[in-house]
C-alpha positions as CSV (number, residue, x, y, z in Angstrom):
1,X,96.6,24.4,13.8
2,X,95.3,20.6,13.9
3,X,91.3,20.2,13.6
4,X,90.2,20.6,17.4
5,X,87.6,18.9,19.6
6,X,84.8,21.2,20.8
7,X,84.8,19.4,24.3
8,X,88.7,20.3,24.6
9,X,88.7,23.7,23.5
10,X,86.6,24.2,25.5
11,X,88.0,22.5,28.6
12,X,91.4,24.8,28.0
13,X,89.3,27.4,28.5
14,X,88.1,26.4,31.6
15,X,91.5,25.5,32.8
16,X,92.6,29.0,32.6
17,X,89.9,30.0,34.8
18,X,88.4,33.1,34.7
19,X,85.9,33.2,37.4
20,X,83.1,32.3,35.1
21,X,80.5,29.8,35.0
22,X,81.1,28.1,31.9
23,X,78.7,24.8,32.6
24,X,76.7,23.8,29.6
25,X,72.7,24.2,29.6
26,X,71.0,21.6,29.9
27,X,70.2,19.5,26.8
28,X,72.9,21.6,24.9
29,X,74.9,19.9,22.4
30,X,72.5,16.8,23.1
31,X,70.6,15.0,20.5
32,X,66.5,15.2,21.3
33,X,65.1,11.9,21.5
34,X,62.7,10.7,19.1
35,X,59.2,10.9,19.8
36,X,57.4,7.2,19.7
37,X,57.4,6.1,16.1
38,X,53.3,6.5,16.0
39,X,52.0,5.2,12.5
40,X,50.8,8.0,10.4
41,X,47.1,8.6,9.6
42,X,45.9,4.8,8.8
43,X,43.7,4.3,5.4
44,X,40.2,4.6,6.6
45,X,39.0,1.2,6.1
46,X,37.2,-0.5,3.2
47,X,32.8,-0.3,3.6
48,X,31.5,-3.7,3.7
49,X,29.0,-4.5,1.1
50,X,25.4,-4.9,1.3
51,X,23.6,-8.7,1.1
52,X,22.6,-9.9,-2.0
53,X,18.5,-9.5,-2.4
54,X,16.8,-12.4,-2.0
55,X,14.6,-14.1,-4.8
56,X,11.6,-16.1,-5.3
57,X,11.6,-20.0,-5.6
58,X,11.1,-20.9,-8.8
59,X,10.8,-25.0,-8.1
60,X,7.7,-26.1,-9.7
61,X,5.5,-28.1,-7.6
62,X,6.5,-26.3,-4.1
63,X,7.0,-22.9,-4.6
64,X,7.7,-20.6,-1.7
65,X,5.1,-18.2,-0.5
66,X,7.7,-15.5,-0.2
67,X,11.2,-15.0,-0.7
68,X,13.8,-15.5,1.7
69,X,15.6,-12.0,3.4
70,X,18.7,-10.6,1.9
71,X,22.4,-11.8,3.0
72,X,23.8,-9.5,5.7
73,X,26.5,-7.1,4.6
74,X,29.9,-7.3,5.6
75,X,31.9,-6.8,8.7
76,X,33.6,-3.3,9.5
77,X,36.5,-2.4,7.3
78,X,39.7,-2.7,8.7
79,X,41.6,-0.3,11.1
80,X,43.7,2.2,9.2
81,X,47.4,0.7,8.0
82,X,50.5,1.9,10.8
83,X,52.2,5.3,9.4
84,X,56.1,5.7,8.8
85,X,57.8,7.8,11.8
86,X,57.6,11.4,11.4
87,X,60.0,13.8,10.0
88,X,60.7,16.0,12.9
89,X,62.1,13.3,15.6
90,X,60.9,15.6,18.5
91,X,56.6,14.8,17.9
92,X,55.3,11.2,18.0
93,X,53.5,10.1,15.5
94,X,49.5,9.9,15.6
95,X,47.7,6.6,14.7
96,X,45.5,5.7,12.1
97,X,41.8,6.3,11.7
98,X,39.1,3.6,12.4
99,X,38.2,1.7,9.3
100,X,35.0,1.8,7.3
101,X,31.0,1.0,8.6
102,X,29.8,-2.6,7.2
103,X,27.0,-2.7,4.8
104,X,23.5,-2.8,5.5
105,X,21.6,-6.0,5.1
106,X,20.2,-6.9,1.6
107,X,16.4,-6.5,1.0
108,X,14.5,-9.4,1.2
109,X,12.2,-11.2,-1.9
110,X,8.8,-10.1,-2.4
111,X,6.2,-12.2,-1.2
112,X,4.6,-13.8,-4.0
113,X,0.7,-13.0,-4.9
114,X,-2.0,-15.9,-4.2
115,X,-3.5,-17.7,-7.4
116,X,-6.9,-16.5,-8.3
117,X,-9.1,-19.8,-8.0
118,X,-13.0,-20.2,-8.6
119,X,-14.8,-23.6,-8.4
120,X,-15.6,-24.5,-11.4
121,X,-17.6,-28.1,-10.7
122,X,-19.2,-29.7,-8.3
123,X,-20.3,-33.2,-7.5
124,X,-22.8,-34.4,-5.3
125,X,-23.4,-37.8,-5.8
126,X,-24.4,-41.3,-4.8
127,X,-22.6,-42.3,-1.9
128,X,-19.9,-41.5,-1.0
129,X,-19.3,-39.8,-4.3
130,X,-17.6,-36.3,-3.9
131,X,-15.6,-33.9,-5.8
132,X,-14.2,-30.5,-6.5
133,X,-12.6,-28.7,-9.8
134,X,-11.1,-25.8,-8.9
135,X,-10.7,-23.4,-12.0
136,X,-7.6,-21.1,-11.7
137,X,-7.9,-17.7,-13.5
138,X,-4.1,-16.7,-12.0
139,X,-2.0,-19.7,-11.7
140,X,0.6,-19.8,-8.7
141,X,1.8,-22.3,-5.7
142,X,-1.2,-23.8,-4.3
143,X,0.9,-23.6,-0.6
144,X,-0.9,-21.6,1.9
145,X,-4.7,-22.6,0.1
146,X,-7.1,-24.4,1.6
147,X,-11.1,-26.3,1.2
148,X,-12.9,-24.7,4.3
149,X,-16.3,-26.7,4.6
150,X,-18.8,-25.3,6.8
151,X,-21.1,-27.9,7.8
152,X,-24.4,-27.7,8.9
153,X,-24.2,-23.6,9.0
154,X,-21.4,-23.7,11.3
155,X,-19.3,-20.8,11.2
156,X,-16.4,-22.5,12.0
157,X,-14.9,-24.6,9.0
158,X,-13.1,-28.0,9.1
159,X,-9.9,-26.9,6.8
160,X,-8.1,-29.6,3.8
161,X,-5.1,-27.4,3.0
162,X,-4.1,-27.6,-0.6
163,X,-0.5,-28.7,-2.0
164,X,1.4,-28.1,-5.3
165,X,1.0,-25.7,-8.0
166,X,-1.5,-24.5,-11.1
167,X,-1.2,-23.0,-14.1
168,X,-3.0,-20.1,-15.3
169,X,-6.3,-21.0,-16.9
170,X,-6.0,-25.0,-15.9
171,X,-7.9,-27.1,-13.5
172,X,-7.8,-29.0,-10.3
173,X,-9.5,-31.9,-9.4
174,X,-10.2,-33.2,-5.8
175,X,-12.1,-36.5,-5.4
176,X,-13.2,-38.4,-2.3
177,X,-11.1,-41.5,-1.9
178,X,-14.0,-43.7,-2.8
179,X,-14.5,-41.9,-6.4
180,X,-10.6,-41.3,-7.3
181,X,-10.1,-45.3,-6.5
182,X,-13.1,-46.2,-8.1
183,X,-11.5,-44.5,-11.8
184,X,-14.4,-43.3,-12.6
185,X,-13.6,-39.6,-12.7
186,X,-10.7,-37.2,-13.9
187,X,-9.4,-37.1,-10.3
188,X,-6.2,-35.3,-9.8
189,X,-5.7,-35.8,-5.9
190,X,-7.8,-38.1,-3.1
191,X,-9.1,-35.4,-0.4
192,X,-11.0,-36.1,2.6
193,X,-14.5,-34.7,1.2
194,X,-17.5,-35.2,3.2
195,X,-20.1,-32.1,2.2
196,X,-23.6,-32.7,1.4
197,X,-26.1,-30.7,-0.3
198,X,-26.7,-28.1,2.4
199,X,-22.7,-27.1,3.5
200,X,-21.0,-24.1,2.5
201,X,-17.7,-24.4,1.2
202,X,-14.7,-21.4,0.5
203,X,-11.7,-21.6,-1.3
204,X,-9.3,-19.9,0.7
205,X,-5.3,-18.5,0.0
206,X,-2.7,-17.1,2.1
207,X,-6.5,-15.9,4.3
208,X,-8.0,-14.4,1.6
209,X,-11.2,-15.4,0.3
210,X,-11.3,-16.8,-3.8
211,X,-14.6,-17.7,-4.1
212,X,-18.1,-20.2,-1.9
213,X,-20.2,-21.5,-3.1
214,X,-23.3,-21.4,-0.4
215,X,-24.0,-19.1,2.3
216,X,-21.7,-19.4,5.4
217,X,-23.8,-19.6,8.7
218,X,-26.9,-20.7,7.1
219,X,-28.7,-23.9,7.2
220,X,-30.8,-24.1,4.0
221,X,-32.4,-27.7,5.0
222,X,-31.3,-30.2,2.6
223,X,-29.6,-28.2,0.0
224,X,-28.9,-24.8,-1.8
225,X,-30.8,-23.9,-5.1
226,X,-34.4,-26.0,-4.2
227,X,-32.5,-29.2,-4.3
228,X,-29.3,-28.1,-6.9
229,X,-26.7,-28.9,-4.6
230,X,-28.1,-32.6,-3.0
231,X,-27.5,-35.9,-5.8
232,X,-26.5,-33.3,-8.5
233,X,-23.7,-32.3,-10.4
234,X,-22.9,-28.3,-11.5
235,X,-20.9,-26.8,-13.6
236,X,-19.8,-23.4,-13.6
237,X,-21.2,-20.9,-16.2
238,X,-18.3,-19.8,-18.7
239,X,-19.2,-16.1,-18.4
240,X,-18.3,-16.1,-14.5
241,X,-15.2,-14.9,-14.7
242,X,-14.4,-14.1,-10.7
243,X,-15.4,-16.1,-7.1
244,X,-18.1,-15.0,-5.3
245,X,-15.6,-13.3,-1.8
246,X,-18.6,-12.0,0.1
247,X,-20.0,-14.6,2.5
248,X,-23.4,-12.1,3.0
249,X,-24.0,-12.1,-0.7
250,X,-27.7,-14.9,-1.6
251,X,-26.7,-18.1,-3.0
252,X,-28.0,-18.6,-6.4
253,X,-27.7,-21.1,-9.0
254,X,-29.6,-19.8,-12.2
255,X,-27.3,-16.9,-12.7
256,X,-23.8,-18.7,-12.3
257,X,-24.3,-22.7,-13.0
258,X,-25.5,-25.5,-14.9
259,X,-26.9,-28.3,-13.3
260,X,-26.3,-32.0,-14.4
261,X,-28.0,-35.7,-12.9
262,X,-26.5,-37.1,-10.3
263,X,-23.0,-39.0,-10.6
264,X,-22.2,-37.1,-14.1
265,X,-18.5,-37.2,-14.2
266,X,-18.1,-36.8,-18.0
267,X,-16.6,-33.8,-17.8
268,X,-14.5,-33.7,-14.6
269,X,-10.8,-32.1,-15.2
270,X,-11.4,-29.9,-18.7
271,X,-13.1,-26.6,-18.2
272,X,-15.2,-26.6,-22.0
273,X,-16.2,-23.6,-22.6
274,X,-17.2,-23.8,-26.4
275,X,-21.2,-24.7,-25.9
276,X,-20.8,-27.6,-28.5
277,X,-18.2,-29.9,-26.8
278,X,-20.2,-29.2,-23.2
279,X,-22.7,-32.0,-21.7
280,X,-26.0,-30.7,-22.4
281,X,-27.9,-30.3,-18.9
């Protein structure tokens, strides 16, 4: 017998009729349709990286105070890649995962420490003759220091904020625009100086206190140190080896300076500290 057809067979069968009911169940002999074709489980996306950390400037006349924040990290990783169809037609397929969580933001520079400053001379002279050497025991950026003079034992100071840099163990030398145009001095940088004998003055960095020379809030009259401080100039001792920071602490000039006549410039941006090469008071 020839190869037969399921349908017809089994229509003959029906033809000859037996009182039965032959009708097919549902869905029989009928291929299930295939469920959507979901992606498989997606690759979980890649973790963003963190920022890189930020550093300290390192330019040499302006440096920065503190470093700049770390970059951000990356964006979210990527949604999981779209899965082949699965292998049993009948189930959809199930999407992919979320991706990965960005980075976290990079840590930011340290802020970098104030110099350690002192004065280191002083001039009080004829005139309009003025001027400052500022010792530095730490160098660093000078950005965020300033001159606070108290006048007349104010406690309110008229501020000069300081610029540029110092090295470790060198010297600064502010003048009053009379004395630095005059050449006369070792002046590093004109300053608006206007103290007499009996202000206070403060080296101040980032708000914390270096060194004063005087007593703030207090008047002494003409001058500090029975006249040391009015038409004089002083040096600072060798052995002082820190600022004075306490603004309640005497004023005294025996202990912690040399005094000099009036208008002695000699030795105005070096800080000698061998006896022989010093002036000789």
């Amino acid at each position: 017998m020839g190869r037969f057809n399921r349908g017809w067979v089994v229509g003959v069968f029906c033809a000859a009729g037996c009182g039965q009911d032959l009708s097919l169940p549902d869905g029989y002999g009928q291929q299930k349709a295939s469920g959507g074709a979901g992606p498989a489980e997606g690759v979980t996306g890649v973790s963003g990286s963190g920022g890189a950390s930020g550093s300290n400037s390192s330019a040499p006349l302006k440096e920065s105070v503190a470093a700049s924040k770390g970059g951000s990290g990356s964006s979210k990783g990527g949604g999981g890649a779209g899965g082949l169809p699965p292998m049993d037609p009948a189930e959809a397929g199930h999407g992919g995962e979320s991706g990965g969580t960005g980075g976290s933001a990079g840590e930011g520079g340290e802020v970098a420490p104030p110099p350690r400053l002192l004065f280191s001379e002083y001039v009080e002279g004829s005139k309009s003759n003025k001027a400052l050497e500022i010792f530095a025991l730490e160098g660093g950026s000078l950005q965020g220091c300033e001159l606070h003079t108290f006048f007349n034992g104010k406690a309110a100071p008229s501020k000069v904020a300081l610029d540029g840099s110092v090295a470790s163990e060198a010297v600064l030398v502010l003048c009053s625009h009379d004395l630095y145009e005059s050449g006369e001095a070792a002046c590093d940088v004109a300053s608006n100086l206007s103290f007499n004998g009996d202000d206070a003055l403060a080296l101040v960095c980032q708000g914390v206190v270096q060194d004063i020379l005087g007593e703030i809030g207090v008047d002494p009259g003409d001058s500090w140190g029975a006249g040391a401080t009015l038409d004089h100039t002083l040096q600072r001792r060798c052995e002082v080896k820190t600022g004075r920071t306490d603004p309640a602490t005497p004023f005294g000039i025996d202990a912690e300076w040399l005094t000099f006549g009036v208008d002695t410039f000699s030795d105005l941006g070096r800080r000698l500290c061998d006896p022989v090469s010093r002036s000789t008071p």
